[in-house]
N, C-alpha and C positions, 0 to 999 in steps of 0.2 A: 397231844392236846385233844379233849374230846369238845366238841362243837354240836349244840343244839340250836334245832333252828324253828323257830313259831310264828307260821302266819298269823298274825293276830289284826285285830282292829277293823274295820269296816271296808279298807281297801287290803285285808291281808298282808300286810306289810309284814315281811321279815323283820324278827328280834331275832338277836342270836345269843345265846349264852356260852361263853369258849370258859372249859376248866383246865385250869393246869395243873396239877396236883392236889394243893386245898385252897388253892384261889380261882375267882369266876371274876370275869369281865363282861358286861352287857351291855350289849350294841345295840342300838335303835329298839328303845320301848315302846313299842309302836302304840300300844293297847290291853285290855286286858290283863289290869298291872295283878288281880287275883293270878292269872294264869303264871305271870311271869318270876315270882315271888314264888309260887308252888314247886316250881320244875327248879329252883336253882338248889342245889344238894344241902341239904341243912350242915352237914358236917364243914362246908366251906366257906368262904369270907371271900365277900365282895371287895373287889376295891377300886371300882370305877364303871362311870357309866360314859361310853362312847357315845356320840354321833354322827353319823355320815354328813346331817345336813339337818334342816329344822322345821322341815315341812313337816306339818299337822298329822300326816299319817305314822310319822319317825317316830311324835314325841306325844302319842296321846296317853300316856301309862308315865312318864317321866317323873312327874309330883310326888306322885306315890310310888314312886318304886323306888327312888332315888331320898324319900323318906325313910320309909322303912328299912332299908341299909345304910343308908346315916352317908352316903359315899358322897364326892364330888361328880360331877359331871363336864364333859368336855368336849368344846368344838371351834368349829374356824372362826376365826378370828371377826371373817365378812356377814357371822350371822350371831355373833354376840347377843344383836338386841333382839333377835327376829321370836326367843319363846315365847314371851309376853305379847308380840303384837300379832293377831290376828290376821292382819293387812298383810304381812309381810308371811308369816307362816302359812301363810293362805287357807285356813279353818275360816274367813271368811269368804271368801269368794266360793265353798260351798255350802254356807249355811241351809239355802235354799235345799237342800238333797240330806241336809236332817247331821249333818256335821255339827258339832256345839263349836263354839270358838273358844280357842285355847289359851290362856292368859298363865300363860305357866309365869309362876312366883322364883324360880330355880335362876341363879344368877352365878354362869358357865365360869369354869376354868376356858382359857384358850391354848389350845393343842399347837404345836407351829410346827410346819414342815420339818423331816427330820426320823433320824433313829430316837425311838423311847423307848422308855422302862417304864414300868407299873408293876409295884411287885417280883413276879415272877416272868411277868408279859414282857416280852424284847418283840418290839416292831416298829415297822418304819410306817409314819405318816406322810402320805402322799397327798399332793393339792390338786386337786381335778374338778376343777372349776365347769362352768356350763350348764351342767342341771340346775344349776342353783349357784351366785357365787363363792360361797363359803366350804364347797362340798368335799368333804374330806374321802380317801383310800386309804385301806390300814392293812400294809401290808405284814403278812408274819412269814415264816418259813415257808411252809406248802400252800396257800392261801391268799388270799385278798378276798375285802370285803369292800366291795366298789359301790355302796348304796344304790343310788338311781342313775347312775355313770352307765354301765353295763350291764345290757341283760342277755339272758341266755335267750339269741334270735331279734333283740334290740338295742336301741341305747334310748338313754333319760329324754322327755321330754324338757321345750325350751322355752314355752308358750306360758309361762309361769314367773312371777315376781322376777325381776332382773334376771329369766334365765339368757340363754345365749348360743345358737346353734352352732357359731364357727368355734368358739372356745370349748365348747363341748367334745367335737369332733378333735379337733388339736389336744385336749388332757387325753382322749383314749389314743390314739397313736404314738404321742410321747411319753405317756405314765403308765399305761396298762399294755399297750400291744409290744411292751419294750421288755415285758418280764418274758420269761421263758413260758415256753407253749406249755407245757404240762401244768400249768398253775394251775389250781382252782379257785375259780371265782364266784364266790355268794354277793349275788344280787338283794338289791330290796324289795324284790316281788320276783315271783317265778323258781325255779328249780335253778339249780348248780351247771357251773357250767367251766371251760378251762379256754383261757387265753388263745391255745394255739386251734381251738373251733372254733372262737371267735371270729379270729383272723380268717378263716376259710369261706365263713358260713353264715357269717351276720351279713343279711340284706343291705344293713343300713353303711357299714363300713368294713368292708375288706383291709385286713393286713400289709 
């Protein structure tokens, strides 16, 4: 599977575009939906757009990028309503710092814990609640993409719409510290990083 990754949008937020043969799957449109649109291989067919979670930096390219492929779009269940609302996607609480608020029109597929398919794509959706209630991990063979769950040298802040510091802590020890250490882990901001450095090396929780 080849995997591109594009800090995009005003906080840099990882999108990622994974291909598997002649299909792509794109995870968190963060921004930048020209960029996003550009980089995905003309030769290949979308057939889905992921989300870790529905925070304003995730889903600022969503509309449009999710137009332009004509694809469905998919995410937890606990943030269904949250594209549309500013309050809840939190595009308000920075409008102040020059953020527009986000009234996304796009009305989700809901993903539910478990092995899927999409196309060609076989992963397992993970619940990793905390950053955010709704906050999904997709895990595939070599990989996980843990949005704002884990970063390489952090984990997700909690101080945000129903986030939640003890349930945060508990999805990374039960969901993510449980895979095998060679995993690789793509975050929603920051460089790549693998489970069993996590464990060693993240300040915030040790293995």
């Amino acid at each position: 599977m080849e995997i591109k990754v594009l800090p995009l949008g005003p906080l840099e937020t990882n999108c990622y575009i994974l291909k598997q043969e002649d299909e792509v799957l794109i995870v968190d449109p963060s921004g930048e939906a020209d960029r996003i649109i550009d980089t995905v291989p003309k030769d290949s067919r979308v057939k889905a757009i992921l989300l870790t979670h529905a925070h304003f930096d995730h889903i600022g390219a969503l509309d449009k990028v999710a137009s332009h492929f004509g694809v469905d779009t998919w995410i937890g269940i606990e943030e269904e309503d949250w594209l549309g609302d500013p309050s809840k996607n939190g595009s308000a609480k920075y409008s102040n710092m020059g953020i527009e608020a986000i009234e996304s029109s796009i009305t989700p597929e809901i993903i539910k814990p478990g092995e899927r398919e999409i196309g060609k794509f076989h992963f397992e959706a993970l619940h990793t609640p905390g950053h955010s209630p709704g906050s999904m991990s997709f895990l595939f063979q070599d990989f996980i993409i843990s949005g704002d769950v884990l970063f390489n040298g952090g984990i997700g802040r909690t101080d945000l719409y129903q986030g939640d510091h003890e349930t945060l802590i508990r999805s990374i020890r039960k969901k993510l510290y449980t895979q095998r250490n060679d995993l690789t882990v793509y975050s929603g901001h920051g460089p790549e990083t693998t489970i069993g450095s996590e464990k060693q090396t993240n300040p915030f929780i040790r293995g």
